[in-house]
VOGU-3710 file (C-alpha; in Angstrom, 3 decimals, decimal comma):
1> xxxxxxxxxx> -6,461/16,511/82,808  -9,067/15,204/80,508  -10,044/17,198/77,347  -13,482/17,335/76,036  -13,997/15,984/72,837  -16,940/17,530/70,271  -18,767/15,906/67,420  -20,318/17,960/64,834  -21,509/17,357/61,211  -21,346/19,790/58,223
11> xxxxxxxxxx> -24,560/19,270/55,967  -24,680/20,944/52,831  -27,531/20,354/50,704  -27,300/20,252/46,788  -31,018/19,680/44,770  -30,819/15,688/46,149  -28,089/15,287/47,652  -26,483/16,005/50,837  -22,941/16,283/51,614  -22,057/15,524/55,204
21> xxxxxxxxxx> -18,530/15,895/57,271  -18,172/14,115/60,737  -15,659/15,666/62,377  -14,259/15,578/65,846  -12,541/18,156/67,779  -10,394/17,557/69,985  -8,302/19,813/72,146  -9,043/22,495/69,380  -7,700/20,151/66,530  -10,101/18,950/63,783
31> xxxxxxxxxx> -9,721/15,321/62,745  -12,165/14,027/59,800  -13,736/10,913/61,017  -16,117/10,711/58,163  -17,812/11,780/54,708  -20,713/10,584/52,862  -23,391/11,542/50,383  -27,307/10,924/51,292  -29,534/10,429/48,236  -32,516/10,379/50,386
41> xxxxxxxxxx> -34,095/13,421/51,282  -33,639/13,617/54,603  -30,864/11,942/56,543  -32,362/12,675/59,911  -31,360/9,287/61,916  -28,720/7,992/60,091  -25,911/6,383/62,223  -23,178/9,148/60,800  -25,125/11,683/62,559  -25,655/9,942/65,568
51> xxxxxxxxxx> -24,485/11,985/69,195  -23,475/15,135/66,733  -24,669/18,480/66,430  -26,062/18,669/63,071  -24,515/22,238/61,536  -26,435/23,715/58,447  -25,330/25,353/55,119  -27,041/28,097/54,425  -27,497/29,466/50,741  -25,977/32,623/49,710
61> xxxxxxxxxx> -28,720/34,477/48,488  -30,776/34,121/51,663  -28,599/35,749/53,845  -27,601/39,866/53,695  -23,270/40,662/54,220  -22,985/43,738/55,949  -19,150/44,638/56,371  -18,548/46,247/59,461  -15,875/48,716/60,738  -15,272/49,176/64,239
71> xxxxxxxxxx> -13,812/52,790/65,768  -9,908/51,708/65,978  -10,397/51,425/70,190  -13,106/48,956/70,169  -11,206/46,329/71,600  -13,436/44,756/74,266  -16,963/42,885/73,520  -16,225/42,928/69,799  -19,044/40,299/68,945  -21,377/42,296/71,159
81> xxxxxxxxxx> -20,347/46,059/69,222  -20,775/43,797/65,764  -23,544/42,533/66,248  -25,029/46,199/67,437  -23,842/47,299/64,148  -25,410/44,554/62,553  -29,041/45,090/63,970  -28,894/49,017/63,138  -29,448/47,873/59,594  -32,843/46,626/60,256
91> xxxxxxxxxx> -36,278/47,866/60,040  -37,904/45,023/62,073  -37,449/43,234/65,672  -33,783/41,776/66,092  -35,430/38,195/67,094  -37,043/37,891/63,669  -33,252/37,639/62,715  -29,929/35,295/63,363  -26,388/36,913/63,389  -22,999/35,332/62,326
101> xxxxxxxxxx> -19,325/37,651/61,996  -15,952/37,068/61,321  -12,703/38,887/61,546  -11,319/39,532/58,390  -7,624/39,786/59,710  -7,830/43,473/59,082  -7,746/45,923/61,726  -10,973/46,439/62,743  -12,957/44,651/59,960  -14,906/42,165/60,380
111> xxxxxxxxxx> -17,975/40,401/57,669  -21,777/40,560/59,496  -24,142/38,045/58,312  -27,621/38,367/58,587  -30,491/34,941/58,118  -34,279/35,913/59,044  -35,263/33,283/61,679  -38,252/31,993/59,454  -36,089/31,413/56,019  -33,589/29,073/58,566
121> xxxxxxxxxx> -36,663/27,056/59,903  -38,162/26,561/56,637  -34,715/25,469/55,325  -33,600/23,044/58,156  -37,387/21,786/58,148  -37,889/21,041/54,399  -34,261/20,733/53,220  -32,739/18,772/55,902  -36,131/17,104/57,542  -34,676/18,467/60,934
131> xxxxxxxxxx> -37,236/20,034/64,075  -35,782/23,769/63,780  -36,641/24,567/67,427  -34,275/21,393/68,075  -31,452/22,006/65,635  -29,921/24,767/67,173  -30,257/28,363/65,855  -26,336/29,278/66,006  -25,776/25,991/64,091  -25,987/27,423/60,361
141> xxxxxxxxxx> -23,280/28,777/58,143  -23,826/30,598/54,823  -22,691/28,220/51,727  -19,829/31,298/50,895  -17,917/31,433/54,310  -18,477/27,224/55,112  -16,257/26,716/51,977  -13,472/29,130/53,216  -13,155/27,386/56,829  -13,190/24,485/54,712
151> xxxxxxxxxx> -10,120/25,593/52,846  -8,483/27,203/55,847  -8,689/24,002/58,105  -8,684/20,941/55,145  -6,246/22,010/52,246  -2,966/22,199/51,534  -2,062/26,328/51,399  -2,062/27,658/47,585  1,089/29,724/47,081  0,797/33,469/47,409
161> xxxxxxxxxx> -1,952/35,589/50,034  -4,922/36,326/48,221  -7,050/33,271/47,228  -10,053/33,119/45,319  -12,540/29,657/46,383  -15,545/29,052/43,935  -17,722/26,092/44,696  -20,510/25,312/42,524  -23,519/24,234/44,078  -27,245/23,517/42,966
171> xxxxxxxxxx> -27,761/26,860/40,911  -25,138/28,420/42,784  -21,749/30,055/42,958  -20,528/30,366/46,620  -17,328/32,483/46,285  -14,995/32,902/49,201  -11,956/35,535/49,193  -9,622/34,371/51,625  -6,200/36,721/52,890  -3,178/34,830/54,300
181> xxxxxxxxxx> -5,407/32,559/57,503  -8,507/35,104/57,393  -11,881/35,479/55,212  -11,770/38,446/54,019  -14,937/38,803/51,524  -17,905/37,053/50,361  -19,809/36,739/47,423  -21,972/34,420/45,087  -23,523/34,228/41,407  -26,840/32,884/40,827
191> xxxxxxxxxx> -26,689/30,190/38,491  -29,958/29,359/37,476  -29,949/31,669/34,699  -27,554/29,904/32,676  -27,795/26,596/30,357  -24,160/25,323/31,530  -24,397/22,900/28,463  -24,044/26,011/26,086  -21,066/27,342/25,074  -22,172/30,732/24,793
201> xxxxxxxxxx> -24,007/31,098/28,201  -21,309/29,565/29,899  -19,469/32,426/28,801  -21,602/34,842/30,036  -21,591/33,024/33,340  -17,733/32,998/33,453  -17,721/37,171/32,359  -19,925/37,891/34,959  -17,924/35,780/37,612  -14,710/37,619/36,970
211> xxxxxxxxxx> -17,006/40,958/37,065  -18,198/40,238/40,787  -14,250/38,737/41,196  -13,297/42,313/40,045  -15,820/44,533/42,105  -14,062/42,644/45,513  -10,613/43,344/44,583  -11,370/46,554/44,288  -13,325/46,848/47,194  -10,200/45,210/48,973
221> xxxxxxxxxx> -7,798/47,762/47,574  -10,242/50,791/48,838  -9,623/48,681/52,244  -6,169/48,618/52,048  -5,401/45,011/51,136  -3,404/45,988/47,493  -2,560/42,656/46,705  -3,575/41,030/43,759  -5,143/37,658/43,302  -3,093/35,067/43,444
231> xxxxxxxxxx> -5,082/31,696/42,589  -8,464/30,615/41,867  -9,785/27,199/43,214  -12,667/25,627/41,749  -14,955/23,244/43,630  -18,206/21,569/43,977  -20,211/20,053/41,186  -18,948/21,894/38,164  -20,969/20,887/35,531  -18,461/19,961/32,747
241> xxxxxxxxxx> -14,856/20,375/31,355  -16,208/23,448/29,335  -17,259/25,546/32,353  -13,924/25,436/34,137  -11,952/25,727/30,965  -14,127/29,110/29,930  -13,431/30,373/33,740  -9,483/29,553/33,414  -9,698/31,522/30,374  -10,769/34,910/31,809
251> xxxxxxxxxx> -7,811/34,502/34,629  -4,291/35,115/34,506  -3,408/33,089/37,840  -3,487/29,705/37,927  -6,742/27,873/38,369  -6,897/24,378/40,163  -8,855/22,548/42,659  -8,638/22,692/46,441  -6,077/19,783/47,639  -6,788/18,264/51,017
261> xxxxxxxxxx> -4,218/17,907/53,811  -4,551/14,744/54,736  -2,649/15,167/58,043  -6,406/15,863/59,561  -8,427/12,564/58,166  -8,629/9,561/60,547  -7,064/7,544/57,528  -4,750/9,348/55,571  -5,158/8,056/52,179  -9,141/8,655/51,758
271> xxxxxxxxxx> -8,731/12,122/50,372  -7,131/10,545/47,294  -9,961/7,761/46,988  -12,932/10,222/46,745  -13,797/13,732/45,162  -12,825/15,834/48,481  -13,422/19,157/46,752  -16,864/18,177/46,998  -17,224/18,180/50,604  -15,338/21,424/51,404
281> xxxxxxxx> -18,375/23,329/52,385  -19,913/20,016/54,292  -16,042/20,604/56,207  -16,277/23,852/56,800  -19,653/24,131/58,435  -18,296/21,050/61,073  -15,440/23,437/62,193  -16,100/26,624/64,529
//
């Protein structure tokens, strides 16, 4: 019996540079087979993404989170009933739009997510210097879920249930929740309004992270998930020591950096030879 083996790459785009993840699957099991940062604009025809699907990362902020409840005996065509649910929300045709969902783990929970169809053409067009009509419309993740498949297929398991992934990126804050092997809630802070070299805007940045980190938990607990927080990774390009040492301060759990497993990389000791917490989104968008 032969298995099929499938190629796709995880771009995630950061003001000039790109993070990309080659990854393999094979028989259902992920294996990193590369990682690399473009400086040039547009990596279209480089040899890393040769005979791959390219996959996209999406920015928070251009995509709407719906969370969606299904009746407890919808059992059958779940995607189909979400994505009805989904498309009740909007005021214009469905085909101006592209869908996305997850289960959260949660009986009959799942996360919606909704990209207009013209905001993902302009973005894999200008961003990425890719044909939209030939990229693949179902090949996109937003920046906020990416970076908890990331975690959930690439890291070493943070002790307790409830974990908290912030990765910054260019002006961003994708933040992931993410519930024993499920994503359970997604979020993100603008960070353009902030200087990040200034002490005291970089504490208004970290007060009004742990505000949106408090609005979820408490959206969890009205869900039923009671737990609380049990660690907070940080990820991405953080700007300086000060940033993640003003975060740390507003948390009582411990805060660290995403560790990789390196059980799934083609050699096992390249995790530890470059910054892998930097590619976590790129990782996550290369895995279904």
């Amino acid at each position: 019996m032969v298995t099929e083996t499938t190629t796709r790459i995880g771009l995630d785009r950061r003001g000039e540079v790109i993070y990309a993840a080659r990854v393999e699957l094979h028989a259902g099991r992920p294996e990193v087979k590369a990682l690399a940062q473009f400086d040039e604009t547009h990596p279209k025809g480089h040899h890393l993404l040769a005979d791959a699907n390219p996959v996209f990362a999406v920015p928070d902020g251009e995509v709407t989170i719906k969370n969606i409840t299904l009746p407890a005996d919808e059992v059958d065509n779940v995607d189909t009933k979400v994505r009805f649910e989904m498309v009740q929300s909007l005021l214009e045709d469905e085909a101006e739009f592209l869908f996305d969902s997850a289960a959260t783990g949660q009986p009959n929970r799942y996360l919606g997510v909704i990209l207009r169809r013209s905001v993902f053409d302009a973005l894999v067009h200008e961003s990425y210097g890719f044909d939209a009509d030939t990229a693949g419309a179902d090949l996109w993740r937003v920046r906020a879920a990416a970076l908890g498949r990331g975690y959930l297929e690439f890291c070493r398991r943070e002790k307790g249930d409830l974990v908290c992934l912030a990765d910054f990126g260019h002006g961003l804050l994708s933040v992931c929740f993410v519930y024993r092997n499920d994503i359970v809630g997604l979020a993100h802070l603008e960070l353009d309004k902030f200087n990040l070299q200034d002490e005291a805007d970089i504490r208004r940045m970290a007060v009004e992270f742990k505000t949106i980190v408090n609005f979820k938990l408490a959206s969890f607990f009205e869900q039923g998930l009671t737990l609380p927080l049990s660690s907070l990774l940080l990820s991405g390009d953080c700007p300086n020591a000060k940033v993640s040492e003003t975060v740390s301060g507003f948390f009582s759990v411990e805060v660290s950096t995403p560790q990789a497993n390196p059980a799934f990389f083609s050699d096992s000791a390249a995790p530890a030879e470059i910054p892998f917490d930097k590619y976590l989104v790129a990782l996550g968008l290369a895995v279904k």
